[in-house]
C-alpha positions, 0 to 999 in steps of 0.5 A: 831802337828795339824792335819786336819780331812775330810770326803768325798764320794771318795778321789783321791791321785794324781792330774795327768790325771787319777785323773783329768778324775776319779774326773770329771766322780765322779762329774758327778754321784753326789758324793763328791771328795776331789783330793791331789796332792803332787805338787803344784796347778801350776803343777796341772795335773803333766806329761802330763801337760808336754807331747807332747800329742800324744794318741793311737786310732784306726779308727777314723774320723782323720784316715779315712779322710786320708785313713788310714784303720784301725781295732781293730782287726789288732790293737790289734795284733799289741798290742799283737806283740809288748808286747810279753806278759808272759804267766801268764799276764793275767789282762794285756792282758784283759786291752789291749784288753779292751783298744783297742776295746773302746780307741775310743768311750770311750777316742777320742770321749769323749775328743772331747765332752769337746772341746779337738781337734787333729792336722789333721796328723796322725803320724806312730810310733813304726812301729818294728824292729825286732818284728812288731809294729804299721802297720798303724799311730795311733798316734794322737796329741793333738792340743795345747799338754798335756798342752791343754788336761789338761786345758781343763780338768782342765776347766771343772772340776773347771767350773762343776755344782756339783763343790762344791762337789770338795775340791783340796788339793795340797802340801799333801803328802799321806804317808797311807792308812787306810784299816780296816778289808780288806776294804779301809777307806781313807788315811792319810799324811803330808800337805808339805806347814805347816808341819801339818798332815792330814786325809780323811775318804772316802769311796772310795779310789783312788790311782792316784799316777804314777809310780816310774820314778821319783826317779832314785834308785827305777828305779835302784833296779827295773833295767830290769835285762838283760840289765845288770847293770843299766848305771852310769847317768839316767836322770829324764824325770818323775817328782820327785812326782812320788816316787812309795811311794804309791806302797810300801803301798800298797804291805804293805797291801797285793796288787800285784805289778807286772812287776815292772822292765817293764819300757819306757825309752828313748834313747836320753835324754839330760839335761833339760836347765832350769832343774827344779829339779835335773837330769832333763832330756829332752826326744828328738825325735832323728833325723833320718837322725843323725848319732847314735854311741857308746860312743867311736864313732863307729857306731852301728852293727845294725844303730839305728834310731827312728819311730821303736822301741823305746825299741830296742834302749834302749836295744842296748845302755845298751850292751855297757860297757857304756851306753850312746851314741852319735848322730852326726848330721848338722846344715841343718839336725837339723833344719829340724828334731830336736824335743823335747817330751813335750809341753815346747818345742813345742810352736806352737803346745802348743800355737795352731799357725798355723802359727809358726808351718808351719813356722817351717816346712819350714825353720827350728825351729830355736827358739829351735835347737839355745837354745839347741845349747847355752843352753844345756850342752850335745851339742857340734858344730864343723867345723872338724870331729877332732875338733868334737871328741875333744869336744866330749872328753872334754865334758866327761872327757875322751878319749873314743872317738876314732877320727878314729872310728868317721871318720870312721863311718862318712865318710863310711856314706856318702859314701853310700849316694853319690853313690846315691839311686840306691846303697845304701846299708845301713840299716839307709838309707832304713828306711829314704827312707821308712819314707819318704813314708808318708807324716807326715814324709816326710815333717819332714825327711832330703832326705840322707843328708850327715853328714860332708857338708862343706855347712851344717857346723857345725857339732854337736854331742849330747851326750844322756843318757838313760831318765826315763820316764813311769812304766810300770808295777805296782798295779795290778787291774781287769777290774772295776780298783779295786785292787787286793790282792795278793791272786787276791781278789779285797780290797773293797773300793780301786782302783788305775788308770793311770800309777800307775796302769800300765795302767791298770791291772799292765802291760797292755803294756807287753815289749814295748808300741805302744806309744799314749797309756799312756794319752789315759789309764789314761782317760780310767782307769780314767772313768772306777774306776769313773763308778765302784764307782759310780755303772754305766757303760760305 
């Protein structure tokens, strides 16, 4: 077999975000970059290309305009609330720390420099349920979705003035890295499109691989352990590349990996329509004014509804002895509030049309609630809440579904509703009423509408499994994003950024994140291992 020998300043496995951003800052300090990915050039920019774009920041010109009062102070205690962080965490809270205090200036205002804008709403996730989260909106969108950020970057990167500096490499598989008396001397794979084998000497190395999202066993065998049993089906909302293979290198070579069983999964994942890959998951954003039941159709103890605590919902999922669940829903609601996480499925915000998008908001995204209603095997419509459990049945095979419970939950529901605001005595509804307070939700949030309404016929019940998503735990890296042994000694020459990082510091999340903090710490993890190679700071 033939094999390929290069030789380069700094070479970057992974072509995500982190490593776009780390090739780009590389660029601009003059040093020569060869970038792999294991994709092909189509899917340069791996998950975000395919996330809605939404990022994490604190007191910005966005916030401001719309009086949001914002500080890194109250920021960061947020952070720290929802983290519940180990004692012995230590690189994770000085990467939360770091990352709170400079998302700003380091990662808002530096994306606007390369022309990358943020839709004027704000919006206000993660807010808590039984631990605080976000006491203010922090999540700011990306006009034009991951798909635009990673374009721009993409742009940038192609069109820099050092660009002959950049060699891409796609469909290379790394496979080693090649570390020589504790020091890092490249990597070394399989080229995927020829079968031929490869190798880089570099005198950096970056490791910009992901998580471990992408291939369901590793997920499995790294199960948070009390949420029991990992549930039968896990949908795949990664991307298969992202195998967690370079995580087993490098613990091979003596690096920490550490909080591996700390993941962001999704509640409500459904099978893509289109999946591009087996068990293709989609992550939907779950209605909040859909009524959420157990598999056998009774209500959650505690109603379960999304904007608070995505881990929560999770959690409250994988107690049932099975873990999936149901949500039950009309036709007026799912056209008001249907939304899908990803830029394939938001193509106004994706195609930067005002238009569509206020279009959408007034009468409904009927383009997308009628493709997943035809198109996506996890939906079922109905005109009686009989008919409804009957499907339901039939889509799983079985009989858990208990037409009794259903009607039970359902109708006890809109019971609630229609003795009107002043008695309402129902958790759900408290926090639709609360959602609606502001605006970004008010406009996107049903006013307690009842489920079954013979004028808002069908019914739909959308089964959803639990969506792999984010690691959040992995290599364990000091503030410069060197990789640390073991023994907490960096290994010389090597460093890992993005998620396969953890974010940074191999954990930087603790249990929960406050969502908008994945894209934003792989542009800041990115610039940070640029600017420790290349002997500058921030």
């Amino acid at each position: 077999m033939e094999e390929s020998a290069y030789k380069t300043d700094v070479v970057i496995a992974g072509g995500g975000l982190a490593g776009m951003v780390s090739a780009l800052e590389l660029l601009n300090a003059g040093k020569k970059v060869i970038l792999l990915d294991r994709a092909e050039e189509s899917r340069f920019g791996g998950l975000a290309k395919e996330s809605f774009g939404g990022m994490f920041f604190v007191n910005t010109p966005h916030q401001r305009k719309a009086g949001i009062k914002d500080d890194v102070n109250l920021a960061l205690h947020d952070w720290h609330s929802f983290a519940e962080f180990d004692d012995d965490a230590n690189w994770p809270k000085k990467w939360a720390e770091l990352y709170v205090n400079s998302c700003t200036d380091e990662v808002y205002f530096w994306l606007k420099k390369h022309n990358i804008k943020f839709f004027p709403v704000v919006h206000w996730v993660e807010r808590g349920w039984n631990k605080p989260g976000n006491s203010l909106p922090r999540f700011h969108m990306v006009w034009g979705t991951g798909h635009g950020l990673v374009a721009e970057i993409e742009k940038h990167l192609l069109g820099h003035k050092n660009a002959q500096n950049l060699q891409l490499l796609f469909k290379h598989k790394v496979t080693d890295i090649s570390i020589e008396n504790g020091v890092a001397k490249g990597i070394s794979g399989i080229n995927e499109e020829n079968g031929e084998s490869f190798e880089v000497e570099a005198e950096a190395v970056v490791i910009a691989s992901g998580g471990i999202c992408g291939n369901i066993e590793k997920v499995r065998q790294n199960w948070h352990q009390p949420w029991g049993d990992p549930p039968e089906t896990i949908l795949n909302g990664s991307h298969p590349e992202a195998d967690g293979l370079l995580h087993d290198e490098i613990n091979k070579h003596n690096g920490n990996l550490t909080h591996m069983d700390k993941a962001w999964h999704y509640a409500a994942g459904v099978n893509h329509p289109r999946p591009h890959f087996e068990g293709h998951g989609l992550s939907l954003v779950p209605p909040k004014s859909a009524l959420w039941v157990k598999y056998t159709g009774e209500r959650f103890p505690i109603p379960l509804i999304t904007a608070y605590d995505t881990r929560f919902l999770v959690e409250e999922i994988c107690k049932q002895k099975k873990k999936y669940s149901w949500q039950i829903l009309n036709i007026k609601i799912a056209l008001k509030e249907m939304a899908v996480s990803g830029s394939e499925s938001n193509r106004a915000f994706r195609e930067k049309n005002i238009f569509l998008l206020m279009k959408n908001i007034l009468f409904g995204n009927k383009e997308l609630v009628n493709d997943l209603l035809n198109n996506c095997m996890d939906f079922v419509t109905a005109n009686s809440i009989e008919e409804l459990a009957g499907k339901m049945n039939a889509l799983t095979g079985e009989n858990d579904v208990d037409v009794n419970a259903l009607k039970h939950s359902i109708l006890n529901y809109d019971a609630n509703i229609e003795r009107g605001p002043k008695f309402h005595n129902d958790e759900q509804l408290r926090r639709i009423a609360h959602t609606r307070q502001y605006k970004g939700d008010k406009v996107r949030t049903c006013k307690f509408q009842k489920i079954f309404d013979k004028s808002t016929l069908p019914l739909i019940a959308i089964r959803e499994h639990i969506l792999s998503r984010k690691t959040l735990g992995g290599i364990q890296t000091d503030l410069e994003c060197r990789v640390l042994s073991k023994e907490q000694q960096p290994i010389e020459g090597l460093f890992a950024v993005g998620e396969a990082a953890g974010f940074g510091g191999g954990g930087m999340h603790g249990l929960r994140s406050l969502e908008g903090t994945f894209l934003g710490a792989c542009v800041l993890t990115g610039r940070v291992a640029a600017k420790t190679i290349s002997g500058k700071q921030l």
